[in-house]
N, CA, C and O of each residue as an XYZ file, in Angstrom:
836
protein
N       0.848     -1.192      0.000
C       0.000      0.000      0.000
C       0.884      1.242      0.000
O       1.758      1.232      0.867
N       0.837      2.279     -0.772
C       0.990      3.590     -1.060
C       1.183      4.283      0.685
O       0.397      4.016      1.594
N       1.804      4.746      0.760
C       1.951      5.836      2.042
C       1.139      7.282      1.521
O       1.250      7.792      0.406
N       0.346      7.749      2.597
C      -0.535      8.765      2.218
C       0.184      9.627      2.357
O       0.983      9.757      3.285
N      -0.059     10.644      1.086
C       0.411     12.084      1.085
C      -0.603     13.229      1.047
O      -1.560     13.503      0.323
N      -0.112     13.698      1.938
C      -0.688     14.841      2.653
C      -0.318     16.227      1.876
O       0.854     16.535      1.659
N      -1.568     17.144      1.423
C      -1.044     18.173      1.280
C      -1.260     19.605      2.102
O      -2.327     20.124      2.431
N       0.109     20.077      2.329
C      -0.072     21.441      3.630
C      -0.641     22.483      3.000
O      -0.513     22.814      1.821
N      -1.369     23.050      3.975
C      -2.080     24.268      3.507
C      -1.786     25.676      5.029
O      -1.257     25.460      6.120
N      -2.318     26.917      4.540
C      -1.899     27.708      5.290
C      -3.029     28.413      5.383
O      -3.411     28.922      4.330
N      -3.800     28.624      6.528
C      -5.184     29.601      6.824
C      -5.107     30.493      7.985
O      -4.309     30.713      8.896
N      -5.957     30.811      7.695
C      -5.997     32.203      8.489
C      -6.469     31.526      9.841
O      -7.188     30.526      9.823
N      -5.973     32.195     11.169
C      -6.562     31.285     12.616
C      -7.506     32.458     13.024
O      -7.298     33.646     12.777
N      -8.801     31.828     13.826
C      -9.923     32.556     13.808
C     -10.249     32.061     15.300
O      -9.903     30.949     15.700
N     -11.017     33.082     16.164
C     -10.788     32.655     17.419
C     -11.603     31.094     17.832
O     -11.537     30.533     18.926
N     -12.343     30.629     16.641
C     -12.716     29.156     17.191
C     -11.713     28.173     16.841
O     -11.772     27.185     17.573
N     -10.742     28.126     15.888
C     -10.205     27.029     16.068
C      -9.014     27.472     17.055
O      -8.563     26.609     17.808
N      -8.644     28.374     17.079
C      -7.575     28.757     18.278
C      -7.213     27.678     18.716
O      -6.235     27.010     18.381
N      -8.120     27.435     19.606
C      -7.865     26.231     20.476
C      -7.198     25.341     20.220
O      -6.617     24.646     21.053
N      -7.145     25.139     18.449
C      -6.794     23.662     18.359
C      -5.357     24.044     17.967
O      -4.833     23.184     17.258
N      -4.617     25.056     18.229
C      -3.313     24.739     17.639
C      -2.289     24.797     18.690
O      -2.354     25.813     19.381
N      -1.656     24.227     18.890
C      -0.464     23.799     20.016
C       0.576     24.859     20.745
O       1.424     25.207     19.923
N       0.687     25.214     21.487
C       1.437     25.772     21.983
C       0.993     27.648     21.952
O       1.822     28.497     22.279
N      -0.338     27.975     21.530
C      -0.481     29.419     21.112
C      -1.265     30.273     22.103
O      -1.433     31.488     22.208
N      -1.752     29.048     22.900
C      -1.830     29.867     24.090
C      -0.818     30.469     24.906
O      -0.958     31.580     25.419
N       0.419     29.598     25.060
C       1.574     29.879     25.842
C       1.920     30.728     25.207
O       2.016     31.698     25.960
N       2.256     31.068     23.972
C       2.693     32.353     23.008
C       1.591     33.658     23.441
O       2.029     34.635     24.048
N       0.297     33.565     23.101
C      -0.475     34.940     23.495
C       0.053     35.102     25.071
O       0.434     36.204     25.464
N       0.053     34.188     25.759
C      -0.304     34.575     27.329
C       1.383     35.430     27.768
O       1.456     36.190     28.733
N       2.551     35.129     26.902
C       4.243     35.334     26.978
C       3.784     37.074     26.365
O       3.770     37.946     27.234
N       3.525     37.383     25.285
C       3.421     38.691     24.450
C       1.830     40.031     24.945
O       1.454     41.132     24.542
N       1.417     39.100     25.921
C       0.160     39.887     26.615
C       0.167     40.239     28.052
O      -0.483     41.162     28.544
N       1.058     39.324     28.771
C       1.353     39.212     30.341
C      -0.014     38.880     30.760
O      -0.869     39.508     31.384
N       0.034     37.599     30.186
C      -0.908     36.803     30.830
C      -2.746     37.313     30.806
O      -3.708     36.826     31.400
N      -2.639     38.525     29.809
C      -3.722     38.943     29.951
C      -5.144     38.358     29.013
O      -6.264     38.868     28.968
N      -4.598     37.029     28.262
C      -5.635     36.946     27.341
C      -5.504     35.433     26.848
O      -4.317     35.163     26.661
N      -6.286     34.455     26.602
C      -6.423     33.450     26.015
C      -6.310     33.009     24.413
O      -7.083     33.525     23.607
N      -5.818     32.526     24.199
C      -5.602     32.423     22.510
C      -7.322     32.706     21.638
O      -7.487     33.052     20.468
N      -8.028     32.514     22.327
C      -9.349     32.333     21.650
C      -9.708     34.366     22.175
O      -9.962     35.238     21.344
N      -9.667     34.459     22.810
C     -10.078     35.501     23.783
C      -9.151     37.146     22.791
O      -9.475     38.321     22.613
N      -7.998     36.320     22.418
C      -7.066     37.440     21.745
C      -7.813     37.395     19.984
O      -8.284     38.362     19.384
N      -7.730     36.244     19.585
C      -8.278     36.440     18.285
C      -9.711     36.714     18.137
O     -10.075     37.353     17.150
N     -10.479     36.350     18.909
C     -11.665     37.126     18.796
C     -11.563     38.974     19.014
O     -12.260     39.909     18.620
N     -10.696     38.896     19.591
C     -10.651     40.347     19.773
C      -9.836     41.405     18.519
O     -10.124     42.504     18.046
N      -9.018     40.702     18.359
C      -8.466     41.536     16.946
C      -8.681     41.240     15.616
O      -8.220     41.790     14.616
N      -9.616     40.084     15.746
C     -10.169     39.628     14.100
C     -10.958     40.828     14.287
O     -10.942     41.677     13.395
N     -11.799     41.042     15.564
C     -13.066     42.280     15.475
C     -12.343     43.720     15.205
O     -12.635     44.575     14.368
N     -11.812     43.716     15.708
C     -11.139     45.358     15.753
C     -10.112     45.486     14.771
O      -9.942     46.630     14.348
N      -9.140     44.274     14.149
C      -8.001     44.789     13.382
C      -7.617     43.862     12.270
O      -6.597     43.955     11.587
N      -8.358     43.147     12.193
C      -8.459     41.684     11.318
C      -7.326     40.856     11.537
O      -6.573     41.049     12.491
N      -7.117     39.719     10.505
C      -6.289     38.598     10.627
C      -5.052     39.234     11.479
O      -4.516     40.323     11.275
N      -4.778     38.399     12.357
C      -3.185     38.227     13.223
C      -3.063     37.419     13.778
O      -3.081     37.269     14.999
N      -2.820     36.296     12.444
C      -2.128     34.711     12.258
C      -2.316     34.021     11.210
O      -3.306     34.018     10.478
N      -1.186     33.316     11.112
C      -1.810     31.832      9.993
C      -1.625     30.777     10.815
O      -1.121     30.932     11.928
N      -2.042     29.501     10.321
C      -1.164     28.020     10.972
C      -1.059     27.836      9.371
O      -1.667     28.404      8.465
N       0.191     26.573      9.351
C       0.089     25.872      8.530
C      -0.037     24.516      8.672
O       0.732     23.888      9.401
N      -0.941     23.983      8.041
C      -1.223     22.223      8.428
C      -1.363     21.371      7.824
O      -2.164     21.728      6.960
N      -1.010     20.019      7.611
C      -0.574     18.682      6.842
C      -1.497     17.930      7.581
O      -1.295     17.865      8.794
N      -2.438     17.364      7.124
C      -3.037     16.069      7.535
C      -3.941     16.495      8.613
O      -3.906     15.583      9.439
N      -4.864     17.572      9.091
C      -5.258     18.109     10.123
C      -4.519     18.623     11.027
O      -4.880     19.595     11.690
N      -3.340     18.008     11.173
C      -1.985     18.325     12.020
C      -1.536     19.597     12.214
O      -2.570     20.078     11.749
N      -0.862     20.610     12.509
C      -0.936     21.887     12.800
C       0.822     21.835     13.102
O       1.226     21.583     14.237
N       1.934     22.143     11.776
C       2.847     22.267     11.882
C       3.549     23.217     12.099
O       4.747     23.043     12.324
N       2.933     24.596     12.088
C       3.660     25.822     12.803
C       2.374     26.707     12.795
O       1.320     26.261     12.341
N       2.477     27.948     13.297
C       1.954     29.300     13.134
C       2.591     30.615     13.565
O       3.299     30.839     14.546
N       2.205     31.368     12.674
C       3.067     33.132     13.006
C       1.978     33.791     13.375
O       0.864     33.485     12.948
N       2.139     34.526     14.003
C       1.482     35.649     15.512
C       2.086     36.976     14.727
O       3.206     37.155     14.249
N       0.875     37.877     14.773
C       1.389     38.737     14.725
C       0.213     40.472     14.853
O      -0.904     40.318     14.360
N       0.427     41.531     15.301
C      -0.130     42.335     15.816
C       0.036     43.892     15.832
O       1.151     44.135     15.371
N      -0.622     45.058     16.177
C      -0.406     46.306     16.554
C       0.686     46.293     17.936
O       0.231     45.627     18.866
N       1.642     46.737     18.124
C       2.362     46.706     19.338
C       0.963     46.563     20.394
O       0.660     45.564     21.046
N       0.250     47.842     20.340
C      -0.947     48.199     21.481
C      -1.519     46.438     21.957
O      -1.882     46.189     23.106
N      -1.505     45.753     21.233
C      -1.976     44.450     21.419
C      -1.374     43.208     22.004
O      -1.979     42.195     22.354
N       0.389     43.536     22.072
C       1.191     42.915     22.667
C       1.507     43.499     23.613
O       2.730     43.634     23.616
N       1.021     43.956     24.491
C       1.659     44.428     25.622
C       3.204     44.073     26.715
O       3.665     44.768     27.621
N       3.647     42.850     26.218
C       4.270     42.289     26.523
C       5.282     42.856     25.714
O       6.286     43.103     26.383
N       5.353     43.060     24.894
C       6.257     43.962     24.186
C       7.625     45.294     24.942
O       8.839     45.456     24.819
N       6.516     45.962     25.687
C       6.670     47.028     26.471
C       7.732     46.418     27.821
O       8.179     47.307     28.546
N       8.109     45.057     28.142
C       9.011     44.797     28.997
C      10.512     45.163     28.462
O      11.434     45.443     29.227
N      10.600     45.131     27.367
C      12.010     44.657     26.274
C      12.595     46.171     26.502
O      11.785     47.098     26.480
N      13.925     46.430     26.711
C      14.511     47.394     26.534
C      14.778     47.802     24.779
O      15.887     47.595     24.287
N      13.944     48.232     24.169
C      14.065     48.164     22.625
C      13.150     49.120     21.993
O      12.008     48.670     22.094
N      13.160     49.915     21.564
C      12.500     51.103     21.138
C      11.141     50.695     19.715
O      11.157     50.934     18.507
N      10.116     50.013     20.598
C       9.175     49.267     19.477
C       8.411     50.378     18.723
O       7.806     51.239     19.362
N       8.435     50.369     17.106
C       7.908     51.673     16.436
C       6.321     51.335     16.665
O       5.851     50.244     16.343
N       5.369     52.622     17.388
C       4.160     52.019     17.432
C       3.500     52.281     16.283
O       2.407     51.716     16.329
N       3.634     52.801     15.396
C       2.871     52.578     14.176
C       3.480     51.372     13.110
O       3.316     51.527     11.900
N       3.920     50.624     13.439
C       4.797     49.070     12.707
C       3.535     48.008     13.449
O       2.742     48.179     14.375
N       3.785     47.017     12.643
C       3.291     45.783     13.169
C       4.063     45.322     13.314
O       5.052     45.521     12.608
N       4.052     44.306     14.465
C       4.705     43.235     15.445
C       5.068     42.145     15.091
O       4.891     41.548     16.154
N       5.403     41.486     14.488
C       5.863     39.939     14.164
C       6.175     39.586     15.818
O       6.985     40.320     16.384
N       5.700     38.748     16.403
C       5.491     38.242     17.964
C       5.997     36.632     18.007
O       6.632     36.189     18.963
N       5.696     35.978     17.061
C       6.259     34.543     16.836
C       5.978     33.966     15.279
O       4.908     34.203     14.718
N       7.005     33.216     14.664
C       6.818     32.204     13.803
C       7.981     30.715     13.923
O       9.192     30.529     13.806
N       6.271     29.554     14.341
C       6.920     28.611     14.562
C       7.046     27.288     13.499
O       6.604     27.289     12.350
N       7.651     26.326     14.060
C       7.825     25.007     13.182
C       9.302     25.288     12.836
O      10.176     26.052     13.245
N       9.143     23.975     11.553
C      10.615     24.208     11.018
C      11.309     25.524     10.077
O      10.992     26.700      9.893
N      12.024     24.953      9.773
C      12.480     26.313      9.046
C      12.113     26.921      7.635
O      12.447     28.015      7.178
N      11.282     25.855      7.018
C      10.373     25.867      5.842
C       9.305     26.228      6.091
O       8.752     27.145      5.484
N       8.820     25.613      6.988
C       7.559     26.143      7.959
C       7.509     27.566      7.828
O       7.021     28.089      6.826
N       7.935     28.159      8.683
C       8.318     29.516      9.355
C       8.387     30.425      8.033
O       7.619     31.370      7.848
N       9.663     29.931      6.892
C       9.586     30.906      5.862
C       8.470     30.961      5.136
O       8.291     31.905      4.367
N       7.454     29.844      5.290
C       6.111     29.927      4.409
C       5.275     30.901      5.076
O       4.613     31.678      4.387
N       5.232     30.946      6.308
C       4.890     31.643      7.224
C       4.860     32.718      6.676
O       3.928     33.157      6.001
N       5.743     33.171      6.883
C       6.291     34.612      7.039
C       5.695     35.417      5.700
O       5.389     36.603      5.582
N       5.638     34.089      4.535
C       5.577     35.014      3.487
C       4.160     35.451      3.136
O       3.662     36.303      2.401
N       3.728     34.525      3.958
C       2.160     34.801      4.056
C       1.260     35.770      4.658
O       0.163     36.206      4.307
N       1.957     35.975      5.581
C       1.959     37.024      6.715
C       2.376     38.614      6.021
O       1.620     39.577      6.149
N       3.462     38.676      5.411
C       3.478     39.831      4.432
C       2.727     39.958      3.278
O       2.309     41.038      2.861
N       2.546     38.907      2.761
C       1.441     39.371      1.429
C       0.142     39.919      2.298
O      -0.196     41.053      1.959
N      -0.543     39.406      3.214
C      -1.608     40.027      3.743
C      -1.691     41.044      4.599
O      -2.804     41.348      5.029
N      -0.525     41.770      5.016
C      -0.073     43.064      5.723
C       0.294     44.157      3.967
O      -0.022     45.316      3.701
N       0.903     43.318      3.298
C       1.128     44.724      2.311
C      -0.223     44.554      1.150
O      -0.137     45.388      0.249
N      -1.531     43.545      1.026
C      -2.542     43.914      0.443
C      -3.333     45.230      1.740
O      -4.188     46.094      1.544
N      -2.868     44.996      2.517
C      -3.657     45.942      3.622
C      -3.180     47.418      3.949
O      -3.807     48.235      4.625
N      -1.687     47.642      3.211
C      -0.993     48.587      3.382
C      -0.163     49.023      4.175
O       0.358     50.136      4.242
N       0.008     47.765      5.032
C       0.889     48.035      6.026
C       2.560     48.364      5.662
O       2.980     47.748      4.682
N       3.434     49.175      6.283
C       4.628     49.768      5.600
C       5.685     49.193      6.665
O       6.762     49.692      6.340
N       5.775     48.791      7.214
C       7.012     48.733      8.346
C       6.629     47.288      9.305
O       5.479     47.384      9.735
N       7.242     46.131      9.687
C       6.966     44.921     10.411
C       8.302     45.177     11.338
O       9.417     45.437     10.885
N       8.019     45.072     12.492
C       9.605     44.696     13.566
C       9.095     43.392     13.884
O       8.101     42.820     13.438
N      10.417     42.810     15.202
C       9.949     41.707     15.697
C      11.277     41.767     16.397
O      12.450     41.868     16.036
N      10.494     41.644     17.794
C      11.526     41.665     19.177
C      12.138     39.924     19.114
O      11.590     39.026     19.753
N      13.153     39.742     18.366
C      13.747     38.515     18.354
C      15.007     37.728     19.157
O      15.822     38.447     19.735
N      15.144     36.575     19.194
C      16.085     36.173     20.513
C      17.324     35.851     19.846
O      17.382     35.225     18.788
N      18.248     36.264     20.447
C      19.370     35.567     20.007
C      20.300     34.662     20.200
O      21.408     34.390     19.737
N      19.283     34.098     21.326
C      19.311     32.836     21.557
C      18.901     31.618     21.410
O      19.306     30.467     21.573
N      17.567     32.441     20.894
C      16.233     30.986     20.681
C      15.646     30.761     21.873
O      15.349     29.652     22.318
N      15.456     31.927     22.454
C      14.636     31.636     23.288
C      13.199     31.639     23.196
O      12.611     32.597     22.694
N      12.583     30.616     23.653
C      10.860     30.250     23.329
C       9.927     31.576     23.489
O      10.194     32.662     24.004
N       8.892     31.164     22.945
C       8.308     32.671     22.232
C       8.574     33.578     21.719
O       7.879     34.593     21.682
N       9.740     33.408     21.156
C      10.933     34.701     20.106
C      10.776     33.728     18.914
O      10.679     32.504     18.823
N      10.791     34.924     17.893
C      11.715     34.091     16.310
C      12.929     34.207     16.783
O      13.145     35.109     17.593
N      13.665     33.590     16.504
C      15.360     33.471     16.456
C      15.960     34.729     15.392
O      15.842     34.915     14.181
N      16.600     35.416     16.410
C      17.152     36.558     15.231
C      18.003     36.168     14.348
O      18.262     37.014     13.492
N      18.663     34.913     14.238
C      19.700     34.506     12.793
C      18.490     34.218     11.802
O      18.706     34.598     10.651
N      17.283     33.629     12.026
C      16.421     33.059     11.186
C      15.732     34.741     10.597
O      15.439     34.761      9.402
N      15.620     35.365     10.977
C      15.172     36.573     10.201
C      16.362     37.659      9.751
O      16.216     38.627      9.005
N      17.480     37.254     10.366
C      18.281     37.938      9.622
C      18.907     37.071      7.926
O      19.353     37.778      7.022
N      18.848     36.043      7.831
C      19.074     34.787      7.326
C      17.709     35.186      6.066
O      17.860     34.849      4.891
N      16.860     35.679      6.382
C      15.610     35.740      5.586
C      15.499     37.370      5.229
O      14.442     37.672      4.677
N      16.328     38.334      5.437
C      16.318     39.211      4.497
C      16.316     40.604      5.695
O      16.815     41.710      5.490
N      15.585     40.133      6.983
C      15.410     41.171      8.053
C      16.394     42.320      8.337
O      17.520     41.845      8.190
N      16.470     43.573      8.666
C      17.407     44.202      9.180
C      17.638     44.766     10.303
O      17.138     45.882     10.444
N      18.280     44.318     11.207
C      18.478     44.581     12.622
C      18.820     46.361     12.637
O      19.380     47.131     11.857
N      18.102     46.502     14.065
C      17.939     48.067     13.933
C      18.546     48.123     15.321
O      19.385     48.987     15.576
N      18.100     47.109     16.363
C      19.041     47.629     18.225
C      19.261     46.096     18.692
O      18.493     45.189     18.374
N      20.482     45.922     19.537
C      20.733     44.762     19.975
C      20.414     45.439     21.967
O      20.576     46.608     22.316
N      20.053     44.514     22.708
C      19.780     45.128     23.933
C      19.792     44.024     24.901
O      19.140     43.066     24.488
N      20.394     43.826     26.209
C      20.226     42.503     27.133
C      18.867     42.711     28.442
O      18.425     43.639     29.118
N      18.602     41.284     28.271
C      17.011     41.706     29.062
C      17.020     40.077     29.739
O      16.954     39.095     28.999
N      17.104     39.971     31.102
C      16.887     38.719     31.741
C      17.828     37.997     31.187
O      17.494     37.015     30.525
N      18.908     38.265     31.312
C      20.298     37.229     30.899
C      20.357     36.526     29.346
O      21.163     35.692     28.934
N      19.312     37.106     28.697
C      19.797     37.296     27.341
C      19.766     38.422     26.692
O      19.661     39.585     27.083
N      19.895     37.841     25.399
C      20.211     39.378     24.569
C      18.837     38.830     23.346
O      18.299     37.734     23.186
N      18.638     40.221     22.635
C      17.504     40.639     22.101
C      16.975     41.224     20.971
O      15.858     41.726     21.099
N      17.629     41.293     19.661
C      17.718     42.071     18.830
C      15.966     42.610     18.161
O      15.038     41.814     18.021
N      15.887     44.087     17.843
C      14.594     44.874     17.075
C      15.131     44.356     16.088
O      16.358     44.262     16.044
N      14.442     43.963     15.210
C      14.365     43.919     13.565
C      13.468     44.590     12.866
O      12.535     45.163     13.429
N      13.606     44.604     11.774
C      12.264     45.062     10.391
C      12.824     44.670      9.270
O      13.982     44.376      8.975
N      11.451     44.722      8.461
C      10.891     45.090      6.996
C      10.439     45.975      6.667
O       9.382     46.464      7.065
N      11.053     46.307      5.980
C      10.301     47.492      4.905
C       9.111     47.196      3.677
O       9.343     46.845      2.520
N       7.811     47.445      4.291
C       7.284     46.329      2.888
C       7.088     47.596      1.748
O       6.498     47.169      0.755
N       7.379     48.805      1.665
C       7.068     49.720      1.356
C       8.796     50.157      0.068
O       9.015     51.130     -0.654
N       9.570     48.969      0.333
C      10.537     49.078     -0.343
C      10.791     47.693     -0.922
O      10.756     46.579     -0.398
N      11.033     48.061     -2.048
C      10.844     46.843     -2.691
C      12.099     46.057     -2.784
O      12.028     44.843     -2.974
N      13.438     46.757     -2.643
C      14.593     46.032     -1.977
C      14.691     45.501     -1.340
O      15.379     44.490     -1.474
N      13.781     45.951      0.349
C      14.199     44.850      0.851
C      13.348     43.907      0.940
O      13.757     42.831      1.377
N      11.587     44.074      0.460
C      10.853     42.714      0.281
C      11.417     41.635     -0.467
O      11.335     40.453     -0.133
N      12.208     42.231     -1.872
C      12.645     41.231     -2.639
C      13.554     40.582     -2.575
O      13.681     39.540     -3.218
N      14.801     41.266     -1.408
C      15.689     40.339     -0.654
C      15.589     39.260      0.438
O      16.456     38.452      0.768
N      13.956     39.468      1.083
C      13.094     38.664      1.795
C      12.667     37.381      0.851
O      12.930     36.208      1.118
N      12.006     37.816     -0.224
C      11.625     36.916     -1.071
C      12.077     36.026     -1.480
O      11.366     35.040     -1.675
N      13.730     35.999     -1.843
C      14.466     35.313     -2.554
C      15.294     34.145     -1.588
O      15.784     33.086     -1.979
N      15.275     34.755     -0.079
C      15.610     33.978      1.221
C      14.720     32.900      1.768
O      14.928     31.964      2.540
N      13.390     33.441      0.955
C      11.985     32.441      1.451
C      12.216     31.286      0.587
O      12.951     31.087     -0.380
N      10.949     30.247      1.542
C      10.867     29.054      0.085
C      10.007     29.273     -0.770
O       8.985     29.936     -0.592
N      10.487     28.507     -2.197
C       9.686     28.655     -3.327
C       9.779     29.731     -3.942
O       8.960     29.911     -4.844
N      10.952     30.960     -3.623
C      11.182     31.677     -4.300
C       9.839     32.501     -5.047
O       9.580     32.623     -6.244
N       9.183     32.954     -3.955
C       8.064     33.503     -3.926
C       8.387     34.928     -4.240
O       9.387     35.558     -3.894
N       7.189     35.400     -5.082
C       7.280     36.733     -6.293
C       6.769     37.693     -5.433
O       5.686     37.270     -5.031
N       6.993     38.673     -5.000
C       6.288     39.612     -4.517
C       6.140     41.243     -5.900
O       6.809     41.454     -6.912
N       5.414     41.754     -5.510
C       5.340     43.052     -6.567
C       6.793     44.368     -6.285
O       7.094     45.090     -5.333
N       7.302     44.171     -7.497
C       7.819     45.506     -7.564
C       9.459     44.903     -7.309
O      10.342     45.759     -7.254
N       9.837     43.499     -7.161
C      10.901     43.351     -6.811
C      12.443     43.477     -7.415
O      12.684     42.824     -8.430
N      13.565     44.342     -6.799
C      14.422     44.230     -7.700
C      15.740     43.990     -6.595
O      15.784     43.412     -5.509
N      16.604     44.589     -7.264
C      17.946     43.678     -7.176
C      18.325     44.246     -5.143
O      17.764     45.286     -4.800
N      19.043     43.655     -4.262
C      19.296     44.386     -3.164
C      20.259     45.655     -3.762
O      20.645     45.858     -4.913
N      20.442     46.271     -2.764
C      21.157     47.284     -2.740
C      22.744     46.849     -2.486
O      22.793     45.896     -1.709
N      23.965     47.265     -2.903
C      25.281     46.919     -2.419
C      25.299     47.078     -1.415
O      24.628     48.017     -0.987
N      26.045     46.286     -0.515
C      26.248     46.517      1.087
C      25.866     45.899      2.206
O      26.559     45.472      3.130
N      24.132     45.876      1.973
C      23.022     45.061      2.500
C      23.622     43.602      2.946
O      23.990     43.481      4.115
N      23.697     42.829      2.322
C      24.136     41.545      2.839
C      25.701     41.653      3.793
O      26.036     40.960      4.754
N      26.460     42.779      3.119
C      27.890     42.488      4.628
C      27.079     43.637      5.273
O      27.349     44.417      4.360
N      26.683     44.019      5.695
C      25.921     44.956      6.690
C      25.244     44.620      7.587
O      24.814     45.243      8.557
N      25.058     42.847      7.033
C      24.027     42.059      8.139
C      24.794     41.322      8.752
O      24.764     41.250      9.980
N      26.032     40.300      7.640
C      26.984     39.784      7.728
C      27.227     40.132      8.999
O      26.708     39.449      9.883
N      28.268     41.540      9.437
C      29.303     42.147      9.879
C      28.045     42.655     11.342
O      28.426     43.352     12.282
N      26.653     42.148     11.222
C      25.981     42.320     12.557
C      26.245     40.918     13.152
O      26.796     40.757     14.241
N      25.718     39.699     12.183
C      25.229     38.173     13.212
C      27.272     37.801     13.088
O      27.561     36.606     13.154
N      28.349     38.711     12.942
C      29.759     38.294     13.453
C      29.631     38.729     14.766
O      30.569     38.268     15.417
N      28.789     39.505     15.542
C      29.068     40.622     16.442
C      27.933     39.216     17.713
O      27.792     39.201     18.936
N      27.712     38.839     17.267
C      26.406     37.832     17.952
C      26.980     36.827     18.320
O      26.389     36.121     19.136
N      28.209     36.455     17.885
C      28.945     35.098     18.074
C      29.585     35.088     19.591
O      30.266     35.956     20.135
N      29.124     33.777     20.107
C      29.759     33.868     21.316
C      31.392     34.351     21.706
O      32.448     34.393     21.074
N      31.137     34.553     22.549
C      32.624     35.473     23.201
C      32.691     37.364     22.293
O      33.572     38.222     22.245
N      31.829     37.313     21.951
C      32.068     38.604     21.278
C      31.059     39.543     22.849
O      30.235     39.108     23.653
N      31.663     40.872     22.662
C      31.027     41.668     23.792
C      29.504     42.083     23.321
O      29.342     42.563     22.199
N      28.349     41.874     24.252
C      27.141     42.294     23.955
C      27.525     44.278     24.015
O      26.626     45.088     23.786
């Protein structure tokens, strides 16, 4: 017999299935201070600010999801020594593997820049610490670090996108999987890549925070 193949898909999370995806309560309750339930948060900003999330899932299974928000909505935000732009949206988590995550992500920007959104940060770990994206994985994917800062015995880097520039979406794009097309894309700018380079050298252990 044939082994079943499954095909993944990526939807929008809505505060009833909330529930069913793994670990996203512990994520809202880390980026809210405990103030809100995964069901309790997406009902609340599907009403007031629309989609902020996808999952992606194989077989009913639920192999990652990205979080994401108005700062005003993460309150948890506001602990981080890091200067969060409040008119940016939040990238707060994207999980699974690393295919996962870049499908994620790219999904997450096509439906922030049909909406007009211009600017994404994301308070990331540089350690990997749980409920962070990992700041090599978004620097690795096109991101540009803006402040490095230590908070509870780690360290912490601000990032962004520019979705409003098509340099650096299309240097995002080309880092994603499937080499996904976004509008308007052209070549990076010189520099850009040792500019990021010559940041994640500065991240390497034994180097001074």
């Amino acid at each position: 017999m044939k082994p079943t193949s499954f095909v993944s898909t990526v939807g929008e999370i809505s505060a009833t299935d909330a529930v069913g995806v793994p670990d996203l309560d512990r994520v809202i309750s880390h980026w809210t201070d405990e103030g809100y339930s995964a069901e309790g948060w997406f009902h609340e900003l599907n009403d007031r600010w629309g989609t902020a999330g996808f999952a992606l899932r194989r077989g009913g299974e639920v192999q990652g999801f990205v979080l994401y928000a108005p700062p005003e909505h993460l309150a948890g935000a506001a602990r981080y020594p890091l200067a969060v732009d409040e008119e940016a949206v939040l990238l707060a988590y994207a999980g699974g593997d690393a295919r996962t995550r870049r499908r994620l992500l790219v999904r997450m920007l096509r439906d922030l820049r049909q909406r007009g959104v211009g600017r994404v940060q994301a308070i990331a770990s540089d350690r990997g610490v749980s409920n962070h994206v990992p700041t090599s994985f978004l620097l690795e994917s096109g991101w540009q670090p803006l402040h490095r800062a230590p908070y509870r015995s780690s360290y912490y880097t601000l990032a962004h996108i520019d979705l409003k520039s098509a340099v650096e979406v299309g240097e995002l794009a080309r880092a994603l999987v499937g080499r996904v097309k976004l509008p308007g894309i052209q070549s990076p700018v010189p520099g850009t890549l040792a500019r990021r380079s010559a940041f994640q050298e500065e991240q390497r252990p034994g180097k001074p925070g």
